[in-house]
N, C-alpha and C positions, 0 to 999 in steps of 0.2 A: 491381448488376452492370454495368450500362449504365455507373455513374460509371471505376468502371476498367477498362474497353474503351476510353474515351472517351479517362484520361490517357494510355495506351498510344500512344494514335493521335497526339494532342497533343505528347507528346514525341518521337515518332519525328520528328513533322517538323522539328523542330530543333535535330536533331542535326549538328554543327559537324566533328566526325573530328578533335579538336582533344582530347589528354588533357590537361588542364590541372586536376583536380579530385580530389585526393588522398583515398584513404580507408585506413582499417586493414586490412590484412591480411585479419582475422578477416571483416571484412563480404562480401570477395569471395568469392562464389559458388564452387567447385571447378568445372574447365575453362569457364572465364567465355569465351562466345565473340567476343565484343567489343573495342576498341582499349584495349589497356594497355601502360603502360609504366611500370616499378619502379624508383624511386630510392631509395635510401638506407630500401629497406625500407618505403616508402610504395607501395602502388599508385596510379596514376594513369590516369582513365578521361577518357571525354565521361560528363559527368553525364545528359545526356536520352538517349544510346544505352545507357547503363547502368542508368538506373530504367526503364524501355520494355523492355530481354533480364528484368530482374529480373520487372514485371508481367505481362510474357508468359508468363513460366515458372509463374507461378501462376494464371494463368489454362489451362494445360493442366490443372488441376484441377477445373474448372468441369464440372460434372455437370446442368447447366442449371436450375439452383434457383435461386429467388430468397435472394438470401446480402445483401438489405438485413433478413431475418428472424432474430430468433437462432436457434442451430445448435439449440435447442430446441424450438422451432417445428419447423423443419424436419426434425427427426427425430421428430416425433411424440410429446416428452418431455415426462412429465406432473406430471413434480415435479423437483425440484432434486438427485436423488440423483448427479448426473456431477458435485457437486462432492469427492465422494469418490477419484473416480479424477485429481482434477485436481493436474496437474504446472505449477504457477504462474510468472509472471515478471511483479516488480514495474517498473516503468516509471516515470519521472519522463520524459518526453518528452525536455522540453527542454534536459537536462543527459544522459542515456542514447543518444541519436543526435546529441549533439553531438562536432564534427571540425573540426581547424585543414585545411579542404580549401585552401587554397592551396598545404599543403607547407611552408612557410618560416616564418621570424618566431613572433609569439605567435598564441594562440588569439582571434580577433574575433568578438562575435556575430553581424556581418556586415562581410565582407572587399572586399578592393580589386575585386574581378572579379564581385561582386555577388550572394556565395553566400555561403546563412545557414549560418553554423555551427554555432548555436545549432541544438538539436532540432527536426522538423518533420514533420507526418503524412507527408509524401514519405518523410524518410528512417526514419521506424518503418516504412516500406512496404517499403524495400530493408532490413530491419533482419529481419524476416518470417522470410525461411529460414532466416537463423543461428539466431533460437528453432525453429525445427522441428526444423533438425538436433539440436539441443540435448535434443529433445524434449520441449517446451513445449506443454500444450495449452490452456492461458490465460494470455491477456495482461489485466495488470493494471496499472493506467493511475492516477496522483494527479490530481489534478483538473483540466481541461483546462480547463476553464470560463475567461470573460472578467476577468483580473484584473485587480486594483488597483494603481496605483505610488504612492497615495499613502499617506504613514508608513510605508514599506519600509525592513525592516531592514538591506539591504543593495543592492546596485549595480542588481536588481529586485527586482521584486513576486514575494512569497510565492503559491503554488498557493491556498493556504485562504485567502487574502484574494481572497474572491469578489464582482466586480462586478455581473457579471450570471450566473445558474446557469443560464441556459437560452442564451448564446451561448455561441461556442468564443471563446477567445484568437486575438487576430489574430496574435500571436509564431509561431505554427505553420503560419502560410501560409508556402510555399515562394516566394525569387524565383522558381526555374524554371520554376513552375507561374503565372508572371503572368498573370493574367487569367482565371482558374479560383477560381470562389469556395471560401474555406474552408469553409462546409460540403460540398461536393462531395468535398472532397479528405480529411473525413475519413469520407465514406460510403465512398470507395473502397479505406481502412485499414480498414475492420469487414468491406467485402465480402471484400477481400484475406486478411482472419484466418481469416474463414470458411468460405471454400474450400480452406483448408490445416488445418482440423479446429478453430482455433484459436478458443477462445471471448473477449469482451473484455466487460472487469470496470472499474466506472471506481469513481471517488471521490465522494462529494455531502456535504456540509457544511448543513444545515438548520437549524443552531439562531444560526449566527453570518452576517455580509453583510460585506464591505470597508466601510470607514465612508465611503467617498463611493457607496457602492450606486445604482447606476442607477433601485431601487424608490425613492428616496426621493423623486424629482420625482414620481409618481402615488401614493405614501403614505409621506409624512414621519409618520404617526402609527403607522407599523409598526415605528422606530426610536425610541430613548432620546435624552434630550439634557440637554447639560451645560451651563453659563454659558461661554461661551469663557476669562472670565478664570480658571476654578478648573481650566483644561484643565493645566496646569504641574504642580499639583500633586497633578490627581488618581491614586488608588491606590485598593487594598482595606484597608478601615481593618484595622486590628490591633485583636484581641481577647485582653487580657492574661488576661483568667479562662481561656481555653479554648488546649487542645492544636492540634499540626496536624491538621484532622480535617473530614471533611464535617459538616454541622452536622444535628441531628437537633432533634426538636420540643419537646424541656424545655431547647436553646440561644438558642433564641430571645429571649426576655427578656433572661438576656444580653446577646446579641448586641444588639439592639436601644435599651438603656440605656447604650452604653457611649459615650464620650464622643465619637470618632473617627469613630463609624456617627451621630451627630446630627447633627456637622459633615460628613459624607461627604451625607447624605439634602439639604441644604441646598444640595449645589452642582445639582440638578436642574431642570429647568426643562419647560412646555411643549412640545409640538411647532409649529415655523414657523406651519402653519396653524391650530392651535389661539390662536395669541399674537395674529395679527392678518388675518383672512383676504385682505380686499383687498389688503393688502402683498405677502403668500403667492401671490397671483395674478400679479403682477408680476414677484414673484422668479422663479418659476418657468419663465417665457415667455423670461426673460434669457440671452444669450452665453456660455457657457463653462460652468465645472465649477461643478455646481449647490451641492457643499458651499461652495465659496468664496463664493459668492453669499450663502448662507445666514447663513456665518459674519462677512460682513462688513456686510449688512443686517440681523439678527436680533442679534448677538453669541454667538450659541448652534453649539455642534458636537457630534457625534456623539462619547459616551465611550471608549475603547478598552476590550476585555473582559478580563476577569482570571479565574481558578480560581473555582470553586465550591467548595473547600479553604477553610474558615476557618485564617490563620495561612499562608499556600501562601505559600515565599520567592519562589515565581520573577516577576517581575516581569511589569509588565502588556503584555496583548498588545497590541501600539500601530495594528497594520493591519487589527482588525476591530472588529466590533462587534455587541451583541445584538441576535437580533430578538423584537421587543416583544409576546410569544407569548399574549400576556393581556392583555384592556383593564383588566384592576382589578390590585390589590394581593395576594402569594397570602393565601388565605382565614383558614390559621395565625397572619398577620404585620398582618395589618390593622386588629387592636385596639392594635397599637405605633406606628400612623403615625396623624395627623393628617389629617380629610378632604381639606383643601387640600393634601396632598400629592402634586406631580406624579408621573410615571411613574418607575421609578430603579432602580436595578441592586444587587443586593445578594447573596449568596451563595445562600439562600434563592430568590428570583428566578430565577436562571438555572441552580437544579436543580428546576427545574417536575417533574419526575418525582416528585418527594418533596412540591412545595411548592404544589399549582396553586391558580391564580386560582377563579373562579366565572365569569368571562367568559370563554371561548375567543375568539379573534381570528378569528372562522372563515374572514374572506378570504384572512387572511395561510395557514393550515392550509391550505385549499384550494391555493393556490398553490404553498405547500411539496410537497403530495401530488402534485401535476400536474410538477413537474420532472423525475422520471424516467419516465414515461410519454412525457413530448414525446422522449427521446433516445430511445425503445424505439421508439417509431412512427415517428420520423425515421430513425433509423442503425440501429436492430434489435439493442444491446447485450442480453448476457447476461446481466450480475448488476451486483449494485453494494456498497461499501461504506459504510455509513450512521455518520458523522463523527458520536460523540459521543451515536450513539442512545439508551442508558442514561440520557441527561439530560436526553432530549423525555417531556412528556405521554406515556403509554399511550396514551390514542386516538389521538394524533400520529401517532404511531409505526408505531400500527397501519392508519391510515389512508393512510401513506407505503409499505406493505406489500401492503397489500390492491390501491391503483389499479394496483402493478406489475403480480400477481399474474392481477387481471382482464386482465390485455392476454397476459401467458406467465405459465401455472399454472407453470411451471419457472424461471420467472427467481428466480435465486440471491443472496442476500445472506448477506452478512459482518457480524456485531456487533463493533462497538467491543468488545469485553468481554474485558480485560488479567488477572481474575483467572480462571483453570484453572474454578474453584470454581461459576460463572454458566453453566454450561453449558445446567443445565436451565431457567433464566431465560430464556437467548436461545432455547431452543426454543419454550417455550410462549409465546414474543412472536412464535414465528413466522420466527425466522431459522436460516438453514441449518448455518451454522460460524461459531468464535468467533477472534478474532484469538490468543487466548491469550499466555503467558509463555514460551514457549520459549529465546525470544534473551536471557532474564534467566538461565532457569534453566542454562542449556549454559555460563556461564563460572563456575558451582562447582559444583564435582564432586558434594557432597554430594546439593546442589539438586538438580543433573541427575539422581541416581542415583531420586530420590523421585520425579521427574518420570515418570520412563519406567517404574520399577516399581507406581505408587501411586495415579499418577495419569491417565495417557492411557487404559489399558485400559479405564477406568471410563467414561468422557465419555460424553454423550446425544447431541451431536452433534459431526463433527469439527474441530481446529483446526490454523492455517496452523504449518505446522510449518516454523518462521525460526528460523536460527542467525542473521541481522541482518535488520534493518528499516530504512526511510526514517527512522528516529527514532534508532535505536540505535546503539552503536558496531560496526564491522565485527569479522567473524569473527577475521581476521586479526591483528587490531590488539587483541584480547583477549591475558591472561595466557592461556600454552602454546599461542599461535595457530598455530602451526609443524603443531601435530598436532590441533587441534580441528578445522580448519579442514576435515579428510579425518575426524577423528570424529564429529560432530555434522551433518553430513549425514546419515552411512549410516543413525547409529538416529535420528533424529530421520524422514526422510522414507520410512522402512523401516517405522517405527511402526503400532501399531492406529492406527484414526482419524483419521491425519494426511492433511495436506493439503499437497505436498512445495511448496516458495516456496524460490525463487532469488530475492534480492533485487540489482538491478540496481547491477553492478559486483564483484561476488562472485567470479562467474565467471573474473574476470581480477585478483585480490586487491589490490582497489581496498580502500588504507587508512584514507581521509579519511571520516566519515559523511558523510552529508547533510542531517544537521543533528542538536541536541543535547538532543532531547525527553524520552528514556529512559534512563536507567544512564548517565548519561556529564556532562563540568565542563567547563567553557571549555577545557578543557587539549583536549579532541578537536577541538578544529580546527586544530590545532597538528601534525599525524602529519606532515604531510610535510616535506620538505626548507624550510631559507628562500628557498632560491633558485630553489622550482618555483613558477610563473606561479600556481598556486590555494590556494598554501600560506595559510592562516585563513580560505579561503572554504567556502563553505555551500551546496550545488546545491540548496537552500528557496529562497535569497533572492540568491545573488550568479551570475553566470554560472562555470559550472563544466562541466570537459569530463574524462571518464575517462582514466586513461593508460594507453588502448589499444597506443600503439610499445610502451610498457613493457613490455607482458602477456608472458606464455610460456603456451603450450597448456594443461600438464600441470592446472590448476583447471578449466576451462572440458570438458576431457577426461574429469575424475573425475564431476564432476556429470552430465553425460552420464550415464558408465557408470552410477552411483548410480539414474537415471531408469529406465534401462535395467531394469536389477535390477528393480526394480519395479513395470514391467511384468509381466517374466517370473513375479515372484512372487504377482502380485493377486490371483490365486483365490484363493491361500491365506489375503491378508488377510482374505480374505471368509469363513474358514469356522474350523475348533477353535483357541482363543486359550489358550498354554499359558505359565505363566512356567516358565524352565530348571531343573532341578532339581540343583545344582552338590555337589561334595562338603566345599564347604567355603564361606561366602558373608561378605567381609568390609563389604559396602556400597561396595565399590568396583568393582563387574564386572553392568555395568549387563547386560539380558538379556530375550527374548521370543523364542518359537517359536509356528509356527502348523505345525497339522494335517490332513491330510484321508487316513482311513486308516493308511495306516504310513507315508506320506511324507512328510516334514517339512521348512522352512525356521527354521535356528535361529540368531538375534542374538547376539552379545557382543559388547563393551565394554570396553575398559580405564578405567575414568573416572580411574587411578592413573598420574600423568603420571613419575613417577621409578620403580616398580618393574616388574619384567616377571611376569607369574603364570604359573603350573602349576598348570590346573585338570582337572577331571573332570566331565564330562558325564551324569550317571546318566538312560539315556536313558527305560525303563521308568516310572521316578517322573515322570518330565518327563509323559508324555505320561495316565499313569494308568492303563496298561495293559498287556499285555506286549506287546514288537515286536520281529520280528527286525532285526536290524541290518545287511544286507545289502551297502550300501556309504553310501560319505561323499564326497562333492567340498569339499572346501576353496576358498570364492571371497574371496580379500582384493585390495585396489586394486592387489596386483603380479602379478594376474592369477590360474588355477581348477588345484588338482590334481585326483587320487584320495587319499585316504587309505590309506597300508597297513594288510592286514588281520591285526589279531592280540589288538584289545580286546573283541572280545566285544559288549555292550552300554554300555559307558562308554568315551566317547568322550574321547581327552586332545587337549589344548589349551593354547599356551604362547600367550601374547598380551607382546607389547611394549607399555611403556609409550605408552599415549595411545591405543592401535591398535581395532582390530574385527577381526569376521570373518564371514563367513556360511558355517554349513554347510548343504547339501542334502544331506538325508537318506533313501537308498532311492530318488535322482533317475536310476538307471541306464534 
């Protein structure tokens, strides 16, 4: 708390009475009391008299707690069950609070007058109330951690090419905050969430490091290494016998014998200090970036990592690299390699879940386990999401679970886990919710319809319910985006077991992804105009700023109300889970009601983007009982009637193509 009292004080004193510092509309506060003045639709502030009214405002929220703790601690919460109720908001920092603040010209990531434009814990701090209004009660954050700029796919370094896991990125110091160290300034963005109910969820990547990893000068034998000269033309060999496919334990052989995996195992090499120690001593003590060192006195570099998919087209990842999770060979694969075979990356390898060694690395483990414990006891985060956890060891995983655990019996994690199906998986590993397929299923209709009928009711535990993701293509920029965009919210974050996620730019129907991991071809970097400053860029890897001027309310207005909804309707997700019981059901009129007593909240659907339906509600079947039917409020995004009374118990219902609706039933 102390740290944002502190920036408040810090900024108040210099403050200039000089508006020269443009922001979007959207971010300014409603009757802002501070100097502005509006140009062509941009406001203009003092940036230190405007983030000092912004932290003051939330610090009238201060209840005198210590809010460096998470909000589960300090509520006394003894399990992870508030990620039920949680109303999400995905974050890229540095592309999500980024603004051309000058007002003029292009977007810079730092401008003529010494102000970043690029994202900055400052500005997710004045960023704060627009997710509360929004009603956001966690903030969820990609990896802030110290990245790498080298083999960057674009203008910078990717988020998951992690340097160091336990520092923050200097990118997120603010100039205005000069002389205020980065970590302070991002205690006083966890304190600032905290005090406005808001929980903050961040990113961890465990199984992979940036290939110049700051670990590698105190253990170059926790990395893999290549000959520098076979750096050109390394890849994941091709295996002609076998499908696209994770490899399983009678592929081996195979995989192993085949001509491209002999010459592949060949280009591997020792680690620096294993090849020559007194050398290694040297290099190490030396000036500059220790890969270059390495590479240019050893001849050896760090590999770049590629899929655990035998057959996987997509090329290799060039800004990271494996960490070397086992001192041996896995235990299946060891009668195919040759004693003198160095350390080396093979598909089998870097699915250690399926494949382990007999050596656990237990430093490196140790180390992995201890990275989210140092944020939790440092900054007091909430939960986290675990990059790729399905592919760590079991004890890993479980040990990466357990040290959080021990510090908040309630700290919450998120499983990698893409298919609906692992539900009960990621339970019994111990995690709370599963990222799931939502943003695959909601652009076919069919999918969708099996999604919401078939398959959420079912789940053991629940999933982020995304109509888009930092991977996926936008809502908007889907086939029938026009109407998904207002459908695949309401049933998706309306849903049994969902976990509602606004993915950052959604809100303001931002069309470019941010980047092309899931469902999506070269061609989605391509959505925007050729003549807008970010048209083929990628807010993973190139500096990218949202087109906030652009926005108009009515998204960012619907999500609201949608949130809204469900609140009003929680209890009910909490209690009789009924599917609709309709008069006629063609797989197109997606559907769920919940119960308590005779009062009911009931979903539809059009998942049928060309025809409009007339259907029939049979309300008795629905519910499995008889109920009288009393009254009916009609709520659709054009706002709530009454129903006239003259049906009895079957309720009619005409749905336009693409549309929804919610009825409240007996809600008089």
């Amino acid at each position: 708390m102390k740290e944002l009292r502190e920036l408040s004080k810090y900024l108040k004193r210099k403050i200039t009475g000089k508006t020269l510092y443009a922001l979007p509309r959207q971010w300014v506060i409603s009757n802002y009391p501070g100097k502005l003045s509006i140009k062509d639709g941009r406001y203009f502030v003092d940036p230190y008299e405007y983030y000092s009214i912004i932290i003051d405002m939330i610090l009238e929220n201060d209840k005198g707690l210590d809010y460096s703790k998470s909000l589960a601690m300090l509520n006394g919460e003894k399990d992870a069950t508030w990620l039920r109720k949680a109303k999400m908001y995905g974050a890229l920092p540095r592309a999500t609070t980024a603004y051309n603040h000058k007002g003029f010209g292009a977007f810079e990531p730092e401008d003529i007058f010494g102000y970043k434009e690029s994202g900055t814990f400052l500005k997710m701090i004045g960023f704060l109330p627009y997710l509360k209004e929004m009603g956001i009660n966690v903030l969820y954050m990609l990896p802030i951690s110290k990245m790498s700029d080298v083999f960057k796919k674009g203008e910078v370094g990717s988020p998951y090419a992690v340097k160091n896991p336990i520092e923050l990125d200097e990118s997120y110091a603010d100039p205005l905050l000069e002389g205020v160290k980065l970590e302070e300034q991002f205690k006083a963005l966890v304190q600032a969430a905290h005090m406005l109910g808001i929980r903050v969820v961040l990113d961890f990547i465990p199984r992979t490091a940036a290939r110049d990893s700051d670990l590698i000068k105190s253990h170059p034998d926790w990395f893999y290494w290549i000959k520098i000269e076979e750096a050109a033309s390394y890849k994941p060999p091709h295996i002609p016998q076998l499908p696209f496919k994770i490899p399983d334990l009678e592929d081996l052989e195979v995989i192993y014998s085949a001509d491209e995996v002999k010459t592949h195992l060949s280009k591997f090499t020792l680690s620096p200090d294993k090849i020559d120690k007194q050398k290694w001593e040297k290099v190490k003590k030396m000036e500059g970036d220790i890969l270059s060192n390495i590479a240019r006195e050893f001849g050896i570099i760090t590999p770049p990592g590629f899929s655990d998919w035998v057959n996987d087209p997509q090329p290799t990842w060039d800004d990271v690299t494996f960490l070397r999770l086992y001192l041996d060979h896995p235990e299946a694969s060891a009668k195919y390699v040759s004693k003198e075979q160095p350390p080396y990356v093979l598909f089998d390898v870097i699915k250690s879940s399926k494949f382990p060694g007999r050596k656990p690395n237990k430093k490196l483990w140790e180390y992995i386990a201890n990275i989210i414990p140092t944020y939790q006891k440092k900054y007091g985060i909430d939960g986290a999401r675990i990059d790729m956890g399905h592919a760590l060891p079991p004890q890993l995983q479980d040990m990466i679970i357990s040290a959080a655990r021990e510090i908040d019996p309630a700290f919450g994690f998120i499983a990698e886990e893409l298919e609906m199906k692992n539900d009960k998986k990621a339970k019994a590993e111990g995690y709370d919710c599963i990222l799931g397929n939502s943003w695959y299923a909601v652009a076919r209709p069919s999918e969708f319809y099996r999604f919401i009928e078939e398959i959420i009711p079912n789940l053991e535990v629940p999933y982020i319910a995304s109509c888009e993701t930092p991977d996926t293509p936008r809502i908007v920029a889907r086939e029938n985006g026009n109407k998904l965009k207002y459908l695949a919210p309401a049933l998706l974050y309306l849903s049994p077991n969902s976990i509602a996620y606004i993915n950052s730019g959604q809100e303001i129907e931002e069309i470019q992804p941010m980047n092309l991991g899931l469902d999506n071809t070269i061609y989605g970097k391509t959505l925007l105009p050729p003549d807008d400053q970010f048209y083929g860029k990628l807010a993973f890897f190139d500096y990218y700023a949202l087109h906030w001027d652009k926005a108009k309310e009515d998204m960012y207005n619907f999500l609201k109300w949608v949130l809204k909804i469900r609140d009003e309707i929680s209890e009910f997700m909490d209690s009789e889970f009924r599917y609709v019981y309709l008069n006629y059901q063609d797989g197109t009129t997606a559907n769920y009601s919940y119960w308590k007593g005779d009062k009911g909240v009931i979903v539809l659907g059009n998942l049928d983007f060309v025809h409009e339906k007339y259907i029939e509600i049979l309300v008795n079947e629905t519910v499995g009982r008889n109920i009288e039917v009393r009254s009916v409020t009609v709520v659709t995004r054009h706002g709530k009637r009454k129903m006239g009374f003259s049906f009895g118990n079957n309720i009619p219902v005409n749905l336009m193509p693409g549309d929804f609706v919610i009825l409240l039933v007996n809600w008089e």
